[in-house]
Every structure is written in C-alpha cells, then in structure tokens.
N, CA, C and O atoms as a GROMACS GRO file, in nm:
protein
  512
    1UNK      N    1   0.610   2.159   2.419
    1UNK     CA    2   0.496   2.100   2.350
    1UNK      C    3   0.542   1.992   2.253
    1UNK      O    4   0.450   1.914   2.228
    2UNK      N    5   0.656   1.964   2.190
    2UNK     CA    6   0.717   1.916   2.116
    2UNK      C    7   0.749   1.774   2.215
    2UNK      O    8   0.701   1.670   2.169
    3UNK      N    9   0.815   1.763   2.326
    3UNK     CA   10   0.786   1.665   2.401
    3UNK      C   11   0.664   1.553   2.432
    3UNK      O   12   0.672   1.434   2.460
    4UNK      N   13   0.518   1.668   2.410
    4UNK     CA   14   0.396   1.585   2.441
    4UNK      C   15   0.350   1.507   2.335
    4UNK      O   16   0.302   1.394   2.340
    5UNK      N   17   0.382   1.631   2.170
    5UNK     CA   18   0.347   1.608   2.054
    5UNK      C   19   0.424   1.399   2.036
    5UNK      O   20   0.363   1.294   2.017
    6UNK      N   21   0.552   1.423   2.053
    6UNK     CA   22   0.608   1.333   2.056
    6UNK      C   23   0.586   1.175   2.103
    6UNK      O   24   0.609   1.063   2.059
    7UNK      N   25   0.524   1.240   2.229
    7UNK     CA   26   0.498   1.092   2.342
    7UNK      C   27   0.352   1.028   2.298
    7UNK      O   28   0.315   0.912   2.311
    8UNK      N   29   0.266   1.161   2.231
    8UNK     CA   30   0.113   1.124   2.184
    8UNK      C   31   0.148   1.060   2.062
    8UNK      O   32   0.095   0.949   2.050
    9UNK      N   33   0.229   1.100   1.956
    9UNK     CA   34   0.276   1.046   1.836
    9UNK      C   35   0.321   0.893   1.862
    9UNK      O   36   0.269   0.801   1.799
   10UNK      N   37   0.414   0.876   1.952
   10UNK     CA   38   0.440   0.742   1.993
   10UNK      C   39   0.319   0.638   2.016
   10UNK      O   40   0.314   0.523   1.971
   11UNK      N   41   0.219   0.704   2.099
   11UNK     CA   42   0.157   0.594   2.151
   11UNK      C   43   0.054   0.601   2.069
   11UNK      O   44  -0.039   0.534   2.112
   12UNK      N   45   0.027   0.661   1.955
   12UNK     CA   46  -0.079   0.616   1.821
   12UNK      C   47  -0.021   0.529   1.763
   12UNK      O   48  -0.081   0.422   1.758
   13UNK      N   49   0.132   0.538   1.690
   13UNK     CA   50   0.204   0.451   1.684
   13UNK      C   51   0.207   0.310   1.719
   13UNK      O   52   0.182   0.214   1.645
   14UNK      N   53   0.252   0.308   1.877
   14UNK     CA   54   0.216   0.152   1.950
   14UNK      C   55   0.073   0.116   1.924
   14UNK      O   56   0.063   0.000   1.881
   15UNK      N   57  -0.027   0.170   1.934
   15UNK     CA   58  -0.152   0.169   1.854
   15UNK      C   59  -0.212   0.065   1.764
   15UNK      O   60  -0.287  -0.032   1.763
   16UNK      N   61  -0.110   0.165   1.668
   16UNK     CA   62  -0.124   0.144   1.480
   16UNK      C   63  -0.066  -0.024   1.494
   16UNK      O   64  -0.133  -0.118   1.451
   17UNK      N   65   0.051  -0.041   1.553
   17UNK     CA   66   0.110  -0.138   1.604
   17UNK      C   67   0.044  -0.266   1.599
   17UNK      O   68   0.045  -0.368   1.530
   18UNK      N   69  -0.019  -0.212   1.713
   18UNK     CA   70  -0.122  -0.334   1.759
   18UNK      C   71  -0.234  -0.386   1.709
   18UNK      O   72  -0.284  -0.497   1.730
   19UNK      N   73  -0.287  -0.264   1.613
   19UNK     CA   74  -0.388  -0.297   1.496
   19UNK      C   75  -0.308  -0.411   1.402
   19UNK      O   76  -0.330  -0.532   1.389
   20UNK      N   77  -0.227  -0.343   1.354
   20UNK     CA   78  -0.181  -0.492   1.271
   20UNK      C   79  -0.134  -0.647   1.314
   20UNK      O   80  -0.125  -0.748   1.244
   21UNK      N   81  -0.106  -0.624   1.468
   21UNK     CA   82  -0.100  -0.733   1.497
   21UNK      C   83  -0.223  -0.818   1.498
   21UNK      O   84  -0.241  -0.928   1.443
   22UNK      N   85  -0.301  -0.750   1.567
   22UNK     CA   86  -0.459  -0.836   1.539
   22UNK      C   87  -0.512  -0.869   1.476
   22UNK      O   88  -0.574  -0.975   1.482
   23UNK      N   89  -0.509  -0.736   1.327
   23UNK     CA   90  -0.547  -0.796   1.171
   23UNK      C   91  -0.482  -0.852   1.088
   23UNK      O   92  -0.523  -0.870   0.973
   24UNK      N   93  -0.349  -0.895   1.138
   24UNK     CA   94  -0.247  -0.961   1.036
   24UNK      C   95  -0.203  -1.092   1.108
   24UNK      O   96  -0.214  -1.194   1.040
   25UNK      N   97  -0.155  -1.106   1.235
   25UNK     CA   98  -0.137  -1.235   1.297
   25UNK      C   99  -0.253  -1.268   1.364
   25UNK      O  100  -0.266  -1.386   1.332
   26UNK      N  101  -0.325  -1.247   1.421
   26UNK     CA  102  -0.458  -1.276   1.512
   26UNK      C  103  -0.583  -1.306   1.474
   26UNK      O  104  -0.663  -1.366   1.546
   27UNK      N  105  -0.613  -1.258   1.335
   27UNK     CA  106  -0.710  -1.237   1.284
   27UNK      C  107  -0.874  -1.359   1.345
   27UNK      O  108  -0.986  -1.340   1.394
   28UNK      N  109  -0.793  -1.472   1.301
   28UNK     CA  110  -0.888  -1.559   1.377
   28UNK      C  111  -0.863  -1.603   1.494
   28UNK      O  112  -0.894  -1.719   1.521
   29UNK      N  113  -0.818  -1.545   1.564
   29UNK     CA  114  -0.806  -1.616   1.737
   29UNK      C  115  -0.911  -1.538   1.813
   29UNK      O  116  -0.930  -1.416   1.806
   30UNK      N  117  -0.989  -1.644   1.900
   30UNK     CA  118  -1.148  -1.623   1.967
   30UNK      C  119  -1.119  -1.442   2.022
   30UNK      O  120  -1.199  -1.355   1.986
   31UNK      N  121  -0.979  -1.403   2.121
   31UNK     CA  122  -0.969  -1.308   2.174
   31UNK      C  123  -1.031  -1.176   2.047
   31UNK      O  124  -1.126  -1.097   2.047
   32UNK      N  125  -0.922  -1.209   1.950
   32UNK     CA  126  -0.931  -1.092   1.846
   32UNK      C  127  -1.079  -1.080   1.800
   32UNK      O  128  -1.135  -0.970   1.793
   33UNK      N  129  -1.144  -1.206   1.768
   33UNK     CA  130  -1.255  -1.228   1.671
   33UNK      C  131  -1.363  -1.075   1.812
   33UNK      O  132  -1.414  -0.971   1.770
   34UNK      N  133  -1.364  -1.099   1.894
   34UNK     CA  134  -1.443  -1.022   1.992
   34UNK      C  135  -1.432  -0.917   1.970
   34UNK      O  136  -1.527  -0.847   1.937
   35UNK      N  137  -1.291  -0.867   1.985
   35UNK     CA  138  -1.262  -0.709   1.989
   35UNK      C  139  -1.313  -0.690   1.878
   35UNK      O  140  -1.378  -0.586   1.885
   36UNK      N  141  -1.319  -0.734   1.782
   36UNK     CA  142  -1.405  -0.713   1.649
   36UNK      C  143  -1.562  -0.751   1.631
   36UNK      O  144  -1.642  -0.698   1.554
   37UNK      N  145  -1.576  -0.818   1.691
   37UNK     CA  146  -1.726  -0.876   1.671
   37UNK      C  147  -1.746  -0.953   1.583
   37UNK      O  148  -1.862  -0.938   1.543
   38UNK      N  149  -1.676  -1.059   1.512
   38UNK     CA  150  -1.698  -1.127   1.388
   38UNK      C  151  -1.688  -1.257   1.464
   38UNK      O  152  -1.637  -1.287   1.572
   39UNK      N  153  -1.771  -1.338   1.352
   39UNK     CA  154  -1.772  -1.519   1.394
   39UNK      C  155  -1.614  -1.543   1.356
   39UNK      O  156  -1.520  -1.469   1.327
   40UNK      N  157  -1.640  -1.729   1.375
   40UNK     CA  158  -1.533  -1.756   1.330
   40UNK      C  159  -1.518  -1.760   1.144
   40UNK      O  160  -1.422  -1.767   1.067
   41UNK      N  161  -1.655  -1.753   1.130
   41UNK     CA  162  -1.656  -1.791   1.030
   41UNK      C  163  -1.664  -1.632   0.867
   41UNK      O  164  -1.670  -1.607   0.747
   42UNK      N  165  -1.659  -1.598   0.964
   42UNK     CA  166  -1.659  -1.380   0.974
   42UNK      C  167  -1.507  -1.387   0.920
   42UNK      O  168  -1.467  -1.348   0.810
   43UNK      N  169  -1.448  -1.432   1.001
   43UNK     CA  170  -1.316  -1.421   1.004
   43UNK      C  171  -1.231  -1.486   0.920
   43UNK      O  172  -1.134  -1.418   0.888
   44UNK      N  173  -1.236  -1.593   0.876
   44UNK     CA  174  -1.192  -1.686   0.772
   44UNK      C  175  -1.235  -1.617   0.647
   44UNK      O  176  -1.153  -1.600   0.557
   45UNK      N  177  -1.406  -1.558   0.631
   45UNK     CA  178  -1.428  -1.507   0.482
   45UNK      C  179  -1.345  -1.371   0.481
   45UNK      O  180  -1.325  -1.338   0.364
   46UNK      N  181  -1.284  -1.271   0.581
   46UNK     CA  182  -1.222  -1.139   0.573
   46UNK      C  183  -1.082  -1.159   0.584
   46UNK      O  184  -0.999  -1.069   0.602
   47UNK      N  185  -1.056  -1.305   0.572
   47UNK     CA  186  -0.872  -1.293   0.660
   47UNK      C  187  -0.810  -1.229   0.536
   47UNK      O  188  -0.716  -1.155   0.567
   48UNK      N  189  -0.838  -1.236   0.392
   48UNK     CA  190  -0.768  -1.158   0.362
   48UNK      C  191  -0.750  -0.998   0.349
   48UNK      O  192  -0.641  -0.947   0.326
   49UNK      N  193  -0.844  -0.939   0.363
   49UNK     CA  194  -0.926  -0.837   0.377
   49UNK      C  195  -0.840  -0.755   0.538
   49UNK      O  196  -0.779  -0.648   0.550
   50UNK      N  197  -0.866  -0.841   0.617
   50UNK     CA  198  -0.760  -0.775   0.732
   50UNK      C  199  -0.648  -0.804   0.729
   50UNK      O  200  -0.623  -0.776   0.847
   51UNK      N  201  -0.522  -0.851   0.676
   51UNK     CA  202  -0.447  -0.933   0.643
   51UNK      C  203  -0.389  -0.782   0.594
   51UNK      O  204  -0.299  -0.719   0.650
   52UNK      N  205  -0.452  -0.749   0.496
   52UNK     CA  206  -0.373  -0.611   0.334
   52UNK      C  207  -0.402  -0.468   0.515
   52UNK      O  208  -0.313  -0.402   0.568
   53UNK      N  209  -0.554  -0.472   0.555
   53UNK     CA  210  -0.592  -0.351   0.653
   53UNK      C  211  -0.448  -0.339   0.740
   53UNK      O  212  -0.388  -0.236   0.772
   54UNK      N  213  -0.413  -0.474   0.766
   54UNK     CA  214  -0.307  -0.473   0.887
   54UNK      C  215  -0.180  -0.414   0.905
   54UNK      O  216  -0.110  -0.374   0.998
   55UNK      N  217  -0.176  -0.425   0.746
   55UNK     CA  218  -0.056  -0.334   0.682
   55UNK      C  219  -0.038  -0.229   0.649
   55UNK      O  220   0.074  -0.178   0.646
   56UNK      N  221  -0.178  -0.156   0.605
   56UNK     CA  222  -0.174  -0.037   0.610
   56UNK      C  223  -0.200   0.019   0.757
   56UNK      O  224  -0.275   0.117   0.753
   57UNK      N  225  -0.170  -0.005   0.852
   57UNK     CA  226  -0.168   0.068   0.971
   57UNK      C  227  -0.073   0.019   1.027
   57UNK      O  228  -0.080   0.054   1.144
   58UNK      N  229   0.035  -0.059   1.006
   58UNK     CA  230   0.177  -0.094   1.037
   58UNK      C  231   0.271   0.016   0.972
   58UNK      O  232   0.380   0.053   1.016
   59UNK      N  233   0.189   0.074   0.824
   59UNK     CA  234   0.296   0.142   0.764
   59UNK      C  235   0.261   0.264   0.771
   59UNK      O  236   0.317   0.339   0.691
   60UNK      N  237   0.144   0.334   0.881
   60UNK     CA  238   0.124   0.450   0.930
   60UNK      C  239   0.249   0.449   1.048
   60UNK      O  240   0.356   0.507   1.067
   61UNK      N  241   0.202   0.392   1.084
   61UNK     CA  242   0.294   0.325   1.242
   61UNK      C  243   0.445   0.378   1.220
   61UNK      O  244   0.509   0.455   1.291
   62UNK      N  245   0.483   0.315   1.104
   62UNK     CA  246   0.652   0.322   1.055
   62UNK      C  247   0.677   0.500   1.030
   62UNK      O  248   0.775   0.565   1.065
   63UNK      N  249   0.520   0.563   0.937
   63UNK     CA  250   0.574   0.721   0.890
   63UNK      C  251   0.602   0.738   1.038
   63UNK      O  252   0.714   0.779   1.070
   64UNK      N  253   0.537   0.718   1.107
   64UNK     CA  254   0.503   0.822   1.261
   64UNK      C  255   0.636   0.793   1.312
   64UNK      O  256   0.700   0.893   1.344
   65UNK      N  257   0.696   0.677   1.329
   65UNK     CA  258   0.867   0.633   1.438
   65UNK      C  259   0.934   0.727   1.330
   65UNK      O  260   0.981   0.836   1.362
   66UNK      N  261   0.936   0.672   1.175
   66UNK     CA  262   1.054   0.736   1.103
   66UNK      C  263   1.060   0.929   1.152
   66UNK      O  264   1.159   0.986   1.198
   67UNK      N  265   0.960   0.975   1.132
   67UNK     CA  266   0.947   1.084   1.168
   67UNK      C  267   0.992   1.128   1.303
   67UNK      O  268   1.059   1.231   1.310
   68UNK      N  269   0.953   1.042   1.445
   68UNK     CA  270   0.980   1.086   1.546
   68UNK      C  271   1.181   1.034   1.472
   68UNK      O  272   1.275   1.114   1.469
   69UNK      N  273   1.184   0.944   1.444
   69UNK     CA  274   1.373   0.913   1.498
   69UNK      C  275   1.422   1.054   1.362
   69UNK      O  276   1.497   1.133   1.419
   70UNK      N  277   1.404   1.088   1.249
   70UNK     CA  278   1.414   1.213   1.203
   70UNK      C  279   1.439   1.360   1.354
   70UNK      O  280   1.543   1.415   1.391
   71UNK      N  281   1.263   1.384   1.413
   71UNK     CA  282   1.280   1.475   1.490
   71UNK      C  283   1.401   1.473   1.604
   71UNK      O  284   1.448   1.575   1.654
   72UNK      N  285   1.444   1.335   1.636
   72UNK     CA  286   1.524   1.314   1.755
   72UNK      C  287   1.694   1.352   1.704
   72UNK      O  288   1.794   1.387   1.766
   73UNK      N  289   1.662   1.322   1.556
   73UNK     CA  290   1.844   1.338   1.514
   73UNK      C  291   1.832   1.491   1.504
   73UNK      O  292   1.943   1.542   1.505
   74UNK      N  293   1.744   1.569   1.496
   74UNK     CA  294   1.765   1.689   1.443
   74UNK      C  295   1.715   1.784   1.297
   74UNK      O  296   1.737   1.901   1.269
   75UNK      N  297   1.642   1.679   1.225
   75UNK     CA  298   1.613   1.716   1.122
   75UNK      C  299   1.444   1.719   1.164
   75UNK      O  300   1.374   1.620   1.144
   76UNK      N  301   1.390   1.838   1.222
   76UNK     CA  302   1.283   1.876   1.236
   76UNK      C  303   1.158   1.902   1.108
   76UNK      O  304   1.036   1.898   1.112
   77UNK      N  305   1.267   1.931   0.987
   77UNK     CA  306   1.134   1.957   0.900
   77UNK      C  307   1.071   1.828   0.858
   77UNK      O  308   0.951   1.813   0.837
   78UNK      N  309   1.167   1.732   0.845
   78UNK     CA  310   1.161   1.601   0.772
   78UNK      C  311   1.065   1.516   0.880
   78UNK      O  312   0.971   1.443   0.845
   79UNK      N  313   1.110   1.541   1.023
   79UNK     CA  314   1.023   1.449   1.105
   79UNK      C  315   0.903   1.480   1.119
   79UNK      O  316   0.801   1.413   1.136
   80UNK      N  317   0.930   1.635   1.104
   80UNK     CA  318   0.777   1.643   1.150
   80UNK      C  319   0.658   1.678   1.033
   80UNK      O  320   0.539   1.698   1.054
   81UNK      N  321   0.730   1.679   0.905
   81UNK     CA  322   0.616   1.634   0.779
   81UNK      C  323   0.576   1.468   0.794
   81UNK      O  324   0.463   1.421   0.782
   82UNK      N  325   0.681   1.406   0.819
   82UNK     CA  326   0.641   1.279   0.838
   82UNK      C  327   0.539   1.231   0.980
   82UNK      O  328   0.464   1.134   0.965
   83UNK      N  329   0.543   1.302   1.110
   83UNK     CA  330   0.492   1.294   1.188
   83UNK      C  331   0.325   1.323   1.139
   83UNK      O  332   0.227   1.250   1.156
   84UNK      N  333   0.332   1.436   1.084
   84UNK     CA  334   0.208   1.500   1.056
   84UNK      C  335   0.132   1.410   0.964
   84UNK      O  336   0.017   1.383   0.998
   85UNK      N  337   0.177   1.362   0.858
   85UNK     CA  338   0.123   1.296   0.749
   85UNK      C  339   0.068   1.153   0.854
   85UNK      O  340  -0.048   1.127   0.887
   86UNK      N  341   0.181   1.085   0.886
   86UNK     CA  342   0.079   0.999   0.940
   86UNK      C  343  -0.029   1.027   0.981
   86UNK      O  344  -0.137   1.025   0.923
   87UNK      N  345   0.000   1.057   1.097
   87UNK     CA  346  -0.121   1.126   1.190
   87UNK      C  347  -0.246   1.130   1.166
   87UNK      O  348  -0.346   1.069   1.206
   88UNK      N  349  -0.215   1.243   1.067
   88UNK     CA  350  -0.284   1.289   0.962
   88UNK      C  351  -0.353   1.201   0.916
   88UNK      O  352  -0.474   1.227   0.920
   89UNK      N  353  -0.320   1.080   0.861
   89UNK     CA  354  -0.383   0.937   0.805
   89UNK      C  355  -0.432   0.890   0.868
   89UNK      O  356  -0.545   0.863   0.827
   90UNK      N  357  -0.403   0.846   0.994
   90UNK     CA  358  -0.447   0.776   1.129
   90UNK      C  359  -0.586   0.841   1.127
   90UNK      O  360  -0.692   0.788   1.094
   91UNK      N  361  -0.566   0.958   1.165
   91UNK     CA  362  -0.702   1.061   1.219
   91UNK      C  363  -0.785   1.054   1.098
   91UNK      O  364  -0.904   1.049   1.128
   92UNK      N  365  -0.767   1.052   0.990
   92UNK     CA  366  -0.865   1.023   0.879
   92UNK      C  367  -0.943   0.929   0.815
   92UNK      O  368  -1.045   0.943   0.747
   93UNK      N  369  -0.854   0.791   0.859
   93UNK     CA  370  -0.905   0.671   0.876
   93UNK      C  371  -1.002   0.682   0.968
   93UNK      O  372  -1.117   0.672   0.925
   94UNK      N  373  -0.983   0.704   1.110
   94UNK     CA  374  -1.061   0.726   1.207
   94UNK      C  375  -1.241   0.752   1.149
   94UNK      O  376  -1.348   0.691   1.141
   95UNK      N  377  -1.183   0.880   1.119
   95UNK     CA  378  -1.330   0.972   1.059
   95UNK      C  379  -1.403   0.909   0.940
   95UNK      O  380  -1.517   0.943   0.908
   96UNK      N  381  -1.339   0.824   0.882
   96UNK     CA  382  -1.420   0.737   0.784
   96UNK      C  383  -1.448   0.624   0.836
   96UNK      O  384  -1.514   0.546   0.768
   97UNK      N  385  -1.414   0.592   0.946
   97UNK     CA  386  -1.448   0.466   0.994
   97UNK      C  387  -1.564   0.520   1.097
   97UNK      O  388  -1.663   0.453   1.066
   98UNK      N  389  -1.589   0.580   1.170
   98UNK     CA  390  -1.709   0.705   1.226
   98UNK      C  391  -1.834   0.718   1.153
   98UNK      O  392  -1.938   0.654   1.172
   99UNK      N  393  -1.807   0.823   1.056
   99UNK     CA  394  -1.898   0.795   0.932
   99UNK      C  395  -1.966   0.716   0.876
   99UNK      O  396  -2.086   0.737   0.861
  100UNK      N  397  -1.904   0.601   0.830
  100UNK     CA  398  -1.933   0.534   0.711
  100UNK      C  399  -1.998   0.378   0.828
  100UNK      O  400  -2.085   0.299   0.789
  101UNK      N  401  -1.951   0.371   0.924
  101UNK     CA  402  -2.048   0.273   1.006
  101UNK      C  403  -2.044   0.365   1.148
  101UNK      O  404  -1.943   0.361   1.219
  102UNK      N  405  -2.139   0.434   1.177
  102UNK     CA  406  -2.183   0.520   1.274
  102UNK      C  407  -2.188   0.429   1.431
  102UNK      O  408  -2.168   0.480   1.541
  103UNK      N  409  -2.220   0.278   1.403
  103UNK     CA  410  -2.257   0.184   1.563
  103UNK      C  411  -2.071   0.128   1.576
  103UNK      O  412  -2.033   0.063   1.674
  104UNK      N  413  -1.972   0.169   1.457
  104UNK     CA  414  -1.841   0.189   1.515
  104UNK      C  415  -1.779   0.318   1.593
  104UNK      O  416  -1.658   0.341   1.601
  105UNK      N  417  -1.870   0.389   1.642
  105UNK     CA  418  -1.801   0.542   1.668
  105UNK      C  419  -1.733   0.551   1.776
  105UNK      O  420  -1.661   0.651   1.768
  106UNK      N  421  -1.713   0.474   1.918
  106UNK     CA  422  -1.640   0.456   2.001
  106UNK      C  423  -1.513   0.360   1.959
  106UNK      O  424  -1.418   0.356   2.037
  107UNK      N  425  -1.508   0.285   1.843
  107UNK     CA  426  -1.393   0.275   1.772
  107UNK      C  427  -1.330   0.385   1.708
  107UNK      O  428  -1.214   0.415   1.738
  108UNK      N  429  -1.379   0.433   1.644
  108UNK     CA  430  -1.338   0.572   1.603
  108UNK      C  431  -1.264   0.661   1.640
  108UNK      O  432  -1.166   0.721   1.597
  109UNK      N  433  -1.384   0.659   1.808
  109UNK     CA  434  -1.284   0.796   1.890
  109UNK      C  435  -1.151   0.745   1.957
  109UNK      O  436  -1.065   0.800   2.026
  110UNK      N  437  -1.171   0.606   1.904
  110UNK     CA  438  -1.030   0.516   2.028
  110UNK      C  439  -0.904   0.529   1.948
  110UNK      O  440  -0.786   0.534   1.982
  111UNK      N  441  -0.967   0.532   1.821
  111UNK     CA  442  -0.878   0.546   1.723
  111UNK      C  443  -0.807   0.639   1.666
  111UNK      O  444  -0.695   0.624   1.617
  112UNK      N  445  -0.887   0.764   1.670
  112UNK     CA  446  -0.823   0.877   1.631
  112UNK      C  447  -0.837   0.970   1.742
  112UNK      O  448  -0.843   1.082   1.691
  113UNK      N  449  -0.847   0.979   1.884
  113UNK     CA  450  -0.783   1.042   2.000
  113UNK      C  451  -0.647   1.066   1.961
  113UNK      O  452  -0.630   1.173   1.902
  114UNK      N  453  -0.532   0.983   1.981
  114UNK     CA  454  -0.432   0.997   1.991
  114UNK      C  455  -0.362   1.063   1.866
  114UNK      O  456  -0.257   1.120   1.895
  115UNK      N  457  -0.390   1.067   1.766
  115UNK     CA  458  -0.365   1.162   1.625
  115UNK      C  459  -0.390   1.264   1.653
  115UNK      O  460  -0.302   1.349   1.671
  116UNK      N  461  -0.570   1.300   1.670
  116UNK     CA  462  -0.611   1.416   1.711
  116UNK      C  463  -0.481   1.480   1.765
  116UNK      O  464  -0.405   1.559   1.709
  117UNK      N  465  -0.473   1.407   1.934
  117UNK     CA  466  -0.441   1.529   2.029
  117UNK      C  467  -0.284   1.528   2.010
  117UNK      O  468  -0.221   1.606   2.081
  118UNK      N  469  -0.202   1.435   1.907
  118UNK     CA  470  -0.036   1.436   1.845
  118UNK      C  471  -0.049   1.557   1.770
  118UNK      O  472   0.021   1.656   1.791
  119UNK      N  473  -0.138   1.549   1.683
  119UNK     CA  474  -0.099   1.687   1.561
  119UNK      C  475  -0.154   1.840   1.644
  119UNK      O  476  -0.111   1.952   1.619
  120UNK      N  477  -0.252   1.807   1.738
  120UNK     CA  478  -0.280   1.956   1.817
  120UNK      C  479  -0.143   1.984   1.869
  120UNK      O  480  -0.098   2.091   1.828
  121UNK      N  481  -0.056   1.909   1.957
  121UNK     CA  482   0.080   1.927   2.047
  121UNK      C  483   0.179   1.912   1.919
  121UNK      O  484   0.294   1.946   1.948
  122UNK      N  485   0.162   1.866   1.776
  122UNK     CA  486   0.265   1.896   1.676
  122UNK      C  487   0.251   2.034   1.637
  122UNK      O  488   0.358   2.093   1.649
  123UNK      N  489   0.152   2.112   1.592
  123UNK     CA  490   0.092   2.235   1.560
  123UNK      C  491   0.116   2.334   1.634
  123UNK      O  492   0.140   2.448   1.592
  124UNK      N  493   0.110   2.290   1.786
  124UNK     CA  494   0.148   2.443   1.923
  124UNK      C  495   0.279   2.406   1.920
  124UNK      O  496   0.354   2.499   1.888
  125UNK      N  497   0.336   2.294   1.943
  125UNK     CA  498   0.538   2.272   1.897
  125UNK      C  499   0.614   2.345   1.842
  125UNK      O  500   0.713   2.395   1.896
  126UNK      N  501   0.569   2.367   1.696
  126UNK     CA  502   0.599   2.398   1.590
  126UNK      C  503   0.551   2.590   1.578
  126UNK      O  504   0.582   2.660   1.482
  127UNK      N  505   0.493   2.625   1.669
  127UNK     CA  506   0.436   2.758   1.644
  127UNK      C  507   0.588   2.839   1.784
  127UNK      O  508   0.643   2.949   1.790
  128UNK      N  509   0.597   2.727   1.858
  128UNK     CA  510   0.668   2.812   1.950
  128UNK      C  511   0.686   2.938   1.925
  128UNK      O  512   0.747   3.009   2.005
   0.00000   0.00000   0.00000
C-alpha cells in the first residue's frame, strides 16, 4: 500500500506542479486564461494574485517529493509526516475551493482526488 500511497502522492505533486506553472508563468496566455475562465483583462488585474497562489502550490508540491525522497532513503517517520501534511493541504485547499465557490466543484474534485486517495493508501501503508 505504501507503493500506491507513493505513486498517488507523486502525481498530486506533478499536479501541484503544474498549477504553478499556469499561475506563475502562464498566467496570461489565451490557453491558461480558459482553463480558468478569465479575460485577458481578468488576468492582467489577478497576475499578481496568481503569481503569490502559484507558489503556494509549488511549495505543497516540494513537502510531498521532500517527503516521498525522505520515505525512499529510509526515514519513514519524517517522509511520511511530510507526505501527509502536504496532502493534507492539497486536500484542504481543495475543500475550500468546493465550498466557498460551489460552480468550481469539478475543480475541486480534480484537485483533491489525488490527496484524497494518497493519504487513504498513506493511512492503510502505515497501519500494515
């Protein structure tokens, strides 16, 4: 289970990744502006606004690797508090982003799937 926990952890990760690429380098390019739904002009008044967002999900991104390269050397408690905490963040962001604009909720679930189902396969891992 520690294997799956791992590979789901990764690919929230590549994820988190890619969020910041879009909100930190992309922000106004026509492709990105879509996946978001904002004008161009949407985009110019928030660039800084996604710019700071982009980073905080680059530096979820980083707990989640530091943690997996922790679990891979051997130091299990360390990786996998760090695994969890992200996650943990990821999936909570998620749920406030759900919430708090309800016509985002298939963002939501796109978003915090992969947390979700990392910390379920971190949790049965860890119970072995």
């Amino acid at each position: 289970m520690m294997l799956a926990s791992q590979f789901l952890a990764l690919l929230a990760a590549l994820l988190h990744v890619y969020i910041f690429a879009l909100e930190t380098l992309w922000w106004e390019r026509p492709a990105t502006r879509k996946v978001f739904g904002t004008s161009a002009a949407d985009a110019r008044a928030t660039r800084t606004l996604a710019f700071n967002q982009g980073f905080y999900n680059l530096f979820l991104a980083l707990a989640v690797l530091a943690g997996l390269a922790f679990q891979l050397a051997g130091q299990l408690a360390v990786g996998s508090t760090l695994v969890f905490t992200g996650l943990g963040s990821m999936l909570l962001a998620a749920l406030v982003l759900g919430i708090s604009s309800p016509e985002k909720s298939s963002t939501a679930l796109k978003q915090g799937a992969l947390p979700l189902l990392g910390l379920i396969a971190l949790a049965l891992g860890l119970l072995r």
